[in-house]
SENUMI-878559 format. One line per field, with one value per residue: residue number from 0; residue in three letters; x, y, z of N, C-alpha, C in turn. Coordinates in nm, 4 decimals. Example, Ala and Ser with C-alpha at 12.3 -4.5 7.8 and 13.67 -1.06 7.14 Angstrom:
BEGIN
resi c(0  1)
resn c(ALA  SER)
n.east c(1.3190  1.2850)
n.north c(-0.5690  -0.2250)
n.up c(0.7800  0.7080)
ca.east c(1.2300  1.3670)
ca.north c(-0.4500  -0.1060)
ca.up c(0.7800  0.7140)
c.east c(1.3200  1.2900)
c.north c(-0.3300  0.0030)
c.up c(0.7800  0.7870)
END
This chain:
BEGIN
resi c(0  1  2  3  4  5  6  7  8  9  10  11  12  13  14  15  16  17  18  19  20  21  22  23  24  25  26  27  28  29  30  31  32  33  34  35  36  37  38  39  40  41  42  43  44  45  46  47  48  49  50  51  52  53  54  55  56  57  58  59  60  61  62  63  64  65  66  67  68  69  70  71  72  73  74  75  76  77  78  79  80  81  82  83  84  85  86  87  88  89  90  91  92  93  94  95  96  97  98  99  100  101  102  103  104  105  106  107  108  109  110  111  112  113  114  115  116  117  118  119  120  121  122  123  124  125  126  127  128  129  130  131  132  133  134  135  136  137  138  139  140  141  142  143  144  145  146  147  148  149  150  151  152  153  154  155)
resn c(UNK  UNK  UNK  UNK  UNK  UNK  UNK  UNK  UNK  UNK  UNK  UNK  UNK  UNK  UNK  UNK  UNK  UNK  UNK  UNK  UNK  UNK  UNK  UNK  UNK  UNK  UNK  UNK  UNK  UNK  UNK  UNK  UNK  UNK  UNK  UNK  UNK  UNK  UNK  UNK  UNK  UNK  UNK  UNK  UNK  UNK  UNK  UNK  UNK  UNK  UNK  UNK  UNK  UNK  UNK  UNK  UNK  UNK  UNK  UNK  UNK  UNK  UNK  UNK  UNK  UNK  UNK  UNK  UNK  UNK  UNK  UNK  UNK  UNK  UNK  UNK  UNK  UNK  UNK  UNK  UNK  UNK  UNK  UNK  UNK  UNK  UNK  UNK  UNK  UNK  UNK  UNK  UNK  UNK  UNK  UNK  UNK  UNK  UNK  UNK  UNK  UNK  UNK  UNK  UNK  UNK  UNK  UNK  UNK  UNK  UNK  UNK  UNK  UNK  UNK  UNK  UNK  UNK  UNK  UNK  UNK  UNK  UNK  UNK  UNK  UNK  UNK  UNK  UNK  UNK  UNK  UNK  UNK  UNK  UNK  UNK  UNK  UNK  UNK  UNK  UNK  UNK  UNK  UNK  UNK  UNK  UNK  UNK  UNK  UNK  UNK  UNK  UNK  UNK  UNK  UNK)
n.east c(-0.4385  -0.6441  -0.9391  -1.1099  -1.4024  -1.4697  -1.5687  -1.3170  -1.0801  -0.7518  -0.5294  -0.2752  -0.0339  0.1367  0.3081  0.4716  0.5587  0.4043  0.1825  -0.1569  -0.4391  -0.7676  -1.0279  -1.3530  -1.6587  -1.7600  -2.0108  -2.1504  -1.8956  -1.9550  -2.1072  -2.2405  -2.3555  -2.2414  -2.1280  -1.9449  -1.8532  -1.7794  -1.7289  -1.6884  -1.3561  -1.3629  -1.3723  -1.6720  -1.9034  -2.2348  -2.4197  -2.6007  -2.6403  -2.5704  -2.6535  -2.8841  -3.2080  -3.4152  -3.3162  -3.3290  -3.2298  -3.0479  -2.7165  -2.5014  -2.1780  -1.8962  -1.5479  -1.3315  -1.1323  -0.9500  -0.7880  -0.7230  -0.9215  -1.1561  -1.4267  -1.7468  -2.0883  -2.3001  -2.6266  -2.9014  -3.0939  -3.4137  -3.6506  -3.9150  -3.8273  -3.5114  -3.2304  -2.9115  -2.6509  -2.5590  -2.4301  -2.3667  -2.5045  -2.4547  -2.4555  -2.4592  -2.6437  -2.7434  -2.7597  -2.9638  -3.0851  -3.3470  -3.4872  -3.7517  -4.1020  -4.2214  -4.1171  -4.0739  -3.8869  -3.6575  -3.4540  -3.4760  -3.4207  -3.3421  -3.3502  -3.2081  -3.3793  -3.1529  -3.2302  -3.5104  -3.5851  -3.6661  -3.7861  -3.7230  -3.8248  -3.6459  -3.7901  -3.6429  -3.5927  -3.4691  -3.4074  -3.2548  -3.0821  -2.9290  -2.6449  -2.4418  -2.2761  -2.0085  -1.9975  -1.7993  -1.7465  -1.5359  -1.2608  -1.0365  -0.8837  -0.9737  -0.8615  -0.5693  -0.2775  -0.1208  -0.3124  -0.3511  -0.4176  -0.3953  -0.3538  -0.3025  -0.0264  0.0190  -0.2128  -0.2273)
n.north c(-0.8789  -1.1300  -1.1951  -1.4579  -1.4245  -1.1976  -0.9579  -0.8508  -0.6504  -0.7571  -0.5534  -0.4777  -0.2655  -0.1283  -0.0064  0.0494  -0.2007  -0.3478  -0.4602  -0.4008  -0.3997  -0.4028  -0.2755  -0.3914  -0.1506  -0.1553  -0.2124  -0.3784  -0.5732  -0.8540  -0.9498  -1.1363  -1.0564  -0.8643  -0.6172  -0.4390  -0.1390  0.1109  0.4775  0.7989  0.8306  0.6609  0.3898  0.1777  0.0008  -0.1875  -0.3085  -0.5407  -0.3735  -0.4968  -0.3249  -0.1845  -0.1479  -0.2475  -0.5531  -0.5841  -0.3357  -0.2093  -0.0775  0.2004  0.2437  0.4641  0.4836  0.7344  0.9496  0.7318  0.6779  0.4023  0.1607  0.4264  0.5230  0.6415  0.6764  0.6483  0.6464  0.4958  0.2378  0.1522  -0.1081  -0.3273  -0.6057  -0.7970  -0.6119  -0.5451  -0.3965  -0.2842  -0.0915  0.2520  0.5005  0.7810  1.0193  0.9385  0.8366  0.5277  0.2380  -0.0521  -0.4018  -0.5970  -0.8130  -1.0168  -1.1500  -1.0556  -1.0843  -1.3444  -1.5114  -1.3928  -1.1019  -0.7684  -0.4588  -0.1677  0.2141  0.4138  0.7005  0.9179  1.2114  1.2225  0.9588  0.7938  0.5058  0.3585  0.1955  -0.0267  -0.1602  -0.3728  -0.7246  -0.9993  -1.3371  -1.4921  -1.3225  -1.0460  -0.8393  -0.5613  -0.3913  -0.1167  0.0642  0.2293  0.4509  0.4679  0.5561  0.3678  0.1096  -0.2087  -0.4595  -0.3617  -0.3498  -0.0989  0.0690  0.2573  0.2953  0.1196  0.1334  -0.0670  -0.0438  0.0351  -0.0805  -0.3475)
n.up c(1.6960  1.4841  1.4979  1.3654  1.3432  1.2792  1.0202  0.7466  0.5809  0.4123  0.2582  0.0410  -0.0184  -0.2953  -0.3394  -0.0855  -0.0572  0.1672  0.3582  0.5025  0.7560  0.7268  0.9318  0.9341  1.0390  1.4014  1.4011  1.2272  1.2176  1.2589  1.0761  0.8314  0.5771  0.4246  0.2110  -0.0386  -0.1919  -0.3474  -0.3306  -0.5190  -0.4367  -0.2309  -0.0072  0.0576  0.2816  0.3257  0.5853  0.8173  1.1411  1.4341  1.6304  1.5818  1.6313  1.4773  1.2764  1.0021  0.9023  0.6597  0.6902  0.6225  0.5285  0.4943  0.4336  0.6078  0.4259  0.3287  0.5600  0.7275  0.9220  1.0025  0.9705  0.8940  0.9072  0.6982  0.6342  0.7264  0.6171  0.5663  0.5425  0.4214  0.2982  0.3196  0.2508  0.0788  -0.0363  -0.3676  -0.5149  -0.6757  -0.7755  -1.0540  -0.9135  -0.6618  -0.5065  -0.3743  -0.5081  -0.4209  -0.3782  -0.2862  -0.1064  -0.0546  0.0423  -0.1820  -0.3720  -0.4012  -0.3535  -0.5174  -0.6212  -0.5976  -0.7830  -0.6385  -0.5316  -0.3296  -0.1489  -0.0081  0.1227  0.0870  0.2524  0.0391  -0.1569  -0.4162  -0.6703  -0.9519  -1.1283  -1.1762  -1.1962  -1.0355  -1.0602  -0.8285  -0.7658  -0.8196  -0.9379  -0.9869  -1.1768  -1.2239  -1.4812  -1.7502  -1.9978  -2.2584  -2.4907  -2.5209  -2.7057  -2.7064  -2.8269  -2.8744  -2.7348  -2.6858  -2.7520  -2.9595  -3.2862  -3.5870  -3.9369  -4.2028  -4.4019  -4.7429  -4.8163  -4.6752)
ca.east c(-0.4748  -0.7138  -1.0380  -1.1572  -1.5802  -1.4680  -1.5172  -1.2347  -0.9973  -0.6321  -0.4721  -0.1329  0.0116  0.2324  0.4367  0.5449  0.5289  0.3093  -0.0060  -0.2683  -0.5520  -0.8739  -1.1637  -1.5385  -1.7304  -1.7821  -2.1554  -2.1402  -1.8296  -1.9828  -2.2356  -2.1847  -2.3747  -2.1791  -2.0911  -1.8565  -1.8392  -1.6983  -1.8179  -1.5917  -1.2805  -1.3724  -1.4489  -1.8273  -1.9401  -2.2815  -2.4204  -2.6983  -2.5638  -2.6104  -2.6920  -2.9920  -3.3288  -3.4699  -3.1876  -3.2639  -3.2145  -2.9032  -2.6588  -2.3725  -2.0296  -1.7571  -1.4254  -1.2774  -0.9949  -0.8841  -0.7637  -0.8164  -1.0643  -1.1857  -1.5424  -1.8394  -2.2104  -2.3918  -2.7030  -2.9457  -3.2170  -3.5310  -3.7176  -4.0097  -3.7320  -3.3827  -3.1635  -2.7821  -2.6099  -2.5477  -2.3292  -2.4036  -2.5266  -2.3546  -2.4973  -2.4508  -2.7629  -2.7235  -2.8806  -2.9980  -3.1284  -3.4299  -3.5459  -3.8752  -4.2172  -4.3111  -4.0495  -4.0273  -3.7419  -3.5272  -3.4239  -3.5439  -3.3454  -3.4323  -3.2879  -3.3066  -3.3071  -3.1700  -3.2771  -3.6154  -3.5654  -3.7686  -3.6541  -3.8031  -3.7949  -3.6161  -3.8330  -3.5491  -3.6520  -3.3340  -3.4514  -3.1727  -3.0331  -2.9505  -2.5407  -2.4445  -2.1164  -1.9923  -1.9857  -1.6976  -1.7299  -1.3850  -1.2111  -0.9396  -0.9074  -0.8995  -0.7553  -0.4804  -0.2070  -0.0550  -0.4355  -0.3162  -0.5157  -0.3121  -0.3510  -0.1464  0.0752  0.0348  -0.3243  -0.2351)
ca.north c(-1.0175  -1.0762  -1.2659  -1.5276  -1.4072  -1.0459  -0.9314  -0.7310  -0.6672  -0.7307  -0.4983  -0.5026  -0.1512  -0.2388  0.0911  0.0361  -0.2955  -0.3467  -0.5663  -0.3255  -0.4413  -0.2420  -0.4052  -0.2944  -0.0731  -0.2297  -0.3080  -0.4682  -0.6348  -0.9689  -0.9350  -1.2417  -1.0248  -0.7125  -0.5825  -0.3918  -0.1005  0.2754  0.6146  0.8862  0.7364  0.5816  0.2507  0.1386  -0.0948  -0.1918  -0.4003  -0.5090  -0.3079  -0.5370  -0.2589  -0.1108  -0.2299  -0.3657  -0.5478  -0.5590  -0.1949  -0.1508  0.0547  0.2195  0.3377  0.5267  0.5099  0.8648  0.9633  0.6466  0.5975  0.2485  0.2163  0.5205  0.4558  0.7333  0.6243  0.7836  0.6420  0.3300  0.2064  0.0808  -0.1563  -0.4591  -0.6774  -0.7865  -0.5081  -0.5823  -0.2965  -0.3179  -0.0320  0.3348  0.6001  0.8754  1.0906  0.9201  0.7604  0.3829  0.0770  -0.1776  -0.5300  -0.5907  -0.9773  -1.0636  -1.2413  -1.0125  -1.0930  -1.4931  -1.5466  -1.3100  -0.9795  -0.6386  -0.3205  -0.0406  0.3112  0.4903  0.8856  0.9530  1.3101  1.1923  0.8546  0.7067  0.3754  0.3927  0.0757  -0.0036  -0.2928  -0.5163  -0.8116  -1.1721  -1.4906  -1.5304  -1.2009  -0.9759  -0.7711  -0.4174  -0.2920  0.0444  0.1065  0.3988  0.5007  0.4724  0.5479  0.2642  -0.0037  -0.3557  -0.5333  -0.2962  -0.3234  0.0239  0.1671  0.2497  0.1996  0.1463  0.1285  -0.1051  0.0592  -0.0335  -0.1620  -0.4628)
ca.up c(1.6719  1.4445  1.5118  1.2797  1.3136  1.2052  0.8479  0.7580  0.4270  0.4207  0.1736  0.0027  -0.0904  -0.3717  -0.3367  -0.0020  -0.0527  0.3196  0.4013  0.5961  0.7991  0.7564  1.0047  0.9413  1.1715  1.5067  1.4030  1.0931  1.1710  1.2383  0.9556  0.7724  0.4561  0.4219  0.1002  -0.0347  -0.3050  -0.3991  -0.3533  -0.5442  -0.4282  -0.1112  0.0056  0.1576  0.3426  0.3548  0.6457  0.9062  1.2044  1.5375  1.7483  1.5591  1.6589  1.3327  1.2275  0.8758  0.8461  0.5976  0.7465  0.5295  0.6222  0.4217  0.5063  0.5803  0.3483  0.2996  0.6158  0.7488  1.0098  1.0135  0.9214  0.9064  0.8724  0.5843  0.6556  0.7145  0.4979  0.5693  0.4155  0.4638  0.2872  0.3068  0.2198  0.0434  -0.1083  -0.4698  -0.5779  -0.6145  -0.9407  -1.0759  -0.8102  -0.5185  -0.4809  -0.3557  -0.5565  -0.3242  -0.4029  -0.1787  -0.1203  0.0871  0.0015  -0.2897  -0.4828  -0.4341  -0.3460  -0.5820  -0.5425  -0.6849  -0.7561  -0.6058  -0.5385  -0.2289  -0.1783  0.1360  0.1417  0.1104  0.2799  0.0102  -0.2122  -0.5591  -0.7315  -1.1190  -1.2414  -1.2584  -1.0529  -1.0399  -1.0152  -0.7101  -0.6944  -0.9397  -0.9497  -1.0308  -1.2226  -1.2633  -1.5985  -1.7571  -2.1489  -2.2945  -2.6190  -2.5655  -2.8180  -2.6246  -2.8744  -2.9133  -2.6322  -2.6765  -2.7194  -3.0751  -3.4010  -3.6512  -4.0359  -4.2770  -4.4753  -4.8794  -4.8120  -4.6020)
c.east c(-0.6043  -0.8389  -1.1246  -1.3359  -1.5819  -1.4622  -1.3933  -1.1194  -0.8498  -0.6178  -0.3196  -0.1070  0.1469  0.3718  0.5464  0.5889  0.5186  0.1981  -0.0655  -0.4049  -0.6766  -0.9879  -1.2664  -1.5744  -1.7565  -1.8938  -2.2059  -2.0454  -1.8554  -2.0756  -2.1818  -2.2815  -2.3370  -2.1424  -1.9965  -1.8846  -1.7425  -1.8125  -1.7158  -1.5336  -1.2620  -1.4550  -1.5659  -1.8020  -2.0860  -2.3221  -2.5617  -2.6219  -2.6798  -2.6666  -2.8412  -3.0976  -3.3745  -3.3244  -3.2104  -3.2899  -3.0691  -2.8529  -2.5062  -2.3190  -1.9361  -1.6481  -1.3618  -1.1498  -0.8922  -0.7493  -0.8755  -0.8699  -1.1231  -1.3231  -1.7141  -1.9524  -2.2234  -2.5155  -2.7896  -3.0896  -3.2969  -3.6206  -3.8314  -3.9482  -3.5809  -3.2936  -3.0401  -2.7767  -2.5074  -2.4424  -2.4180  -2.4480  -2.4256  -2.3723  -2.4742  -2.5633  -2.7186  -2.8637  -2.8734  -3.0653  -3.2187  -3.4793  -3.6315  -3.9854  -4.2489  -4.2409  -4.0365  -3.9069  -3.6388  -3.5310  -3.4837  -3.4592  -3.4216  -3.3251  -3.2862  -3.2182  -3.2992  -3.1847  -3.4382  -3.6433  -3.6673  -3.7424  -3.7705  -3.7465  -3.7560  -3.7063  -3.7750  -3.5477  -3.5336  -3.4156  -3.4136  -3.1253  -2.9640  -2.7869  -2.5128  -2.3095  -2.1284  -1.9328  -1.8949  -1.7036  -1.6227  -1.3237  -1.0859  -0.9755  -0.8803  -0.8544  -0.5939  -0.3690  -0.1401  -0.1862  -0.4655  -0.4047  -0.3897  -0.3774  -0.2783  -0.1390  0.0253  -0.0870  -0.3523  -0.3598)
c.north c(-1.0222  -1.2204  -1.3002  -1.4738  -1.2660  -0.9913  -0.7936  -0.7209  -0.6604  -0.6908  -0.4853  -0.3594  -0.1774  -0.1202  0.0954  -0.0826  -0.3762  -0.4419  -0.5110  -0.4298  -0.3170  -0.3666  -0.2850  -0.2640  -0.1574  -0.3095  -0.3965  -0.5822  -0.8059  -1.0399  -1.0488  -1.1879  -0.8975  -0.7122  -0.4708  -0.2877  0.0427  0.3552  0.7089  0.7728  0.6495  0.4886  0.2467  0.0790  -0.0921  -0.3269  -0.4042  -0.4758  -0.4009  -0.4515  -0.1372  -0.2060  -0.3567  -0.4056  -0.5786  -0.4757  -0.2596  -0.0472  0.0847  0.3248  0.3762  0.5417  0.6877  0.8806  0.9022  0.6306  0.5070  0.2658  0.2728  0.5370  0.5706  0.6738  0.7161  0.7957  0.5047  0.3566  0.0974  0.0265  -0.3025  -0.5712  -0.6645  -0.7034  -0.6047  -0.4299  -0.3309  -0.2359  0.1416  0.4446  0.7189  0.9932  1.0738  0.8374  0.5975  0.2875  -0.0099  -0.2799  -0.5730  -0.7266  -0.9692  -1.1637  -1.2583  -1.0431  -1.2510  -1.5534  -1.5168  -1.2264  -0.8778  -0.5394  -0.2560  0.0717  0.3991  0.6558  0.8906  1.0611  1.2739  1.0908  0.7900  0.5931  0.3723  0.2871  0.0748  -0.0248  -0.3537  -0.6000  -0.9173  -1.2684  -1.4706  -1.4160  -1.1368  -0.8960  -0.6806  -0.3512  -0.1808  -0.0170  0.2775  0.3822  0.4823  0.4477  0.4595  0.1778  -0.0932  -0.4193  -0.5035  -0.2939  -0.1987  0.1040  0.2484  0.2426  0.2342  0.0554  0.0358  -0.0166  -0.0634  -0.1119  -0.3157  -0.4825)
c.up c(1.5909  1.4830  1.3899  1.2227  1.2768  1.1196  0.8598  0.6050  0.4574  0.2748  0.1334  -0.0671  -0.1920  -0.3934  -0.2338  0.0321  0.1010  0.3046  0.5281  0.5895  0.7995  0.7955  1.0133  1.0580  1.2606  1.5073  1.3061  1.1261  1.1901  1.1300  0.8685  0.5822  0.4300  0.2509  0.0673  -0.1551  -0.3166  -0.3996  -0.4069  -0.5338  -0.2779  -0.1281  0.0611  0.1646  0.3790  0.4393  0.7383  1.0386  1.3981  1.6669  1.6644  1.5417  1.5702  1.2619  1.0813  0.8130  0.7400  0.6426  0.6512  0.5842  0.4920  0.5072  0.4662  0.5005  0.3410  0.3821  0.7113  0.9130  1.0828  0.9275  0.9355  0.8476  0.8084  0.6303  0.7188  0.6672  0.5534  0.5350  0.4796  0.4358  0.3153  0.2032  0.1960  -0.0348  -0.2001  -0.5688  -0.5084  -0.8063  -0.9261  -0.9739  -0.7076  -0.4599  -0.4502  -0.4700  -0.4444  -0.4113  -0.2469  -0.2087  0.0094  -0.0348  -0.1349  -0.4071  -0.5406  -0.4262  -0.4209  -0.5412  -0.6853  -0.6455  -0.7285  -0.6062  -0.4537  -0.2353  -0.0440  0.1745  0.1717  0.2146  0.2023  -0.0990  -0.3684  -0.6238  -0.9168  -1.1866  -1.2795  -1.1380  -1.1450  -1.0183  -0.8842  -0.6707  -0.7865  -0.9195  -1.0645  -1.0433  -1.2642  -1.3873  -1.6580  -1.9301  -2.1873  -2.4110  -2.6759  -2.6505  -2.7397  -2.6441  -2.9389  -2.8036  -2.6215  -2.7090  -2.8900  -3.1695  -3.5095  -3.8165  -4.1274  -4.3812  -4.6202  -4.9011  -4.7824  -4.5065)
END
């Protein structure tokens, strides 16, 4: 059954053609600011985790080998501001978006090393809050539907 105050993703497998339930870690799952991104090819979830003291640690979960909820903490992040998790670098490293006093009410990238546990800021400060796409290089043509380049013939 599923409970309305529980974040959680319904998924549609389009091979088996199915609709799977995958419900966030037990401590997040009421987190009404959770976020969502990719590591490799697994899903995250970052969240404030109701059962850790300071609750606005960030706490982040990977789902194990993509099965559903099956949920392994990586880590949690500590910070003087509000934590959201923003994506992740080619490394593995998390971006965060950090909002408190210093910023005024926007947000600031940052970068944390969780070997170190230490959060090293970009210098890219949002008005309101600032979002972070993965970016992929790619030699397709977009206005080409078959990817194609094609030449006219006879100097058309």
């Amino acid at each position: 059954m599923i409970n309305l105050n529980d974040n959680l993703i319904i998924s549609f497998d389009m091979t088996s053609e199915e609709f799977r339930e995958i419900t966030f870690p037990e401590g997040i799952a009421h987190d009404d600011y959770c976020s969502l991104s990719y590591l490799g090819n697994s899903l995250v979830v970052g969240g404030h985790d109701k059962h850790v003291i300071n609750n606005k640690d960030l706490c982040v979960w990977m789902m194990e080998g993509g099965v559903s909820n099956s949920f392994t903490k990586l880590f949690t992040i500590t910070s003087n501001g509000d934590i959201i998790l923003r994506g992740f670098r080619k490394n593995g490293e998390p971006i965060i978006g950090i909002r408190g006093k210093a910023v005024l009410g926007g947000e600031r990238l940052a970068v944390y090393k969780p070997d170190s546990e230490r959060i090293d800021y970009l210098g890219i400060n949002g008005l309101f809050s600032v979002k972070v796409y993965p970016y992929m290089e790619t030699l397709f043509l977009l206005d080409q539907t078959d990817n194609m380049f094609y030449i006219g013939m006879y100097g058309d």
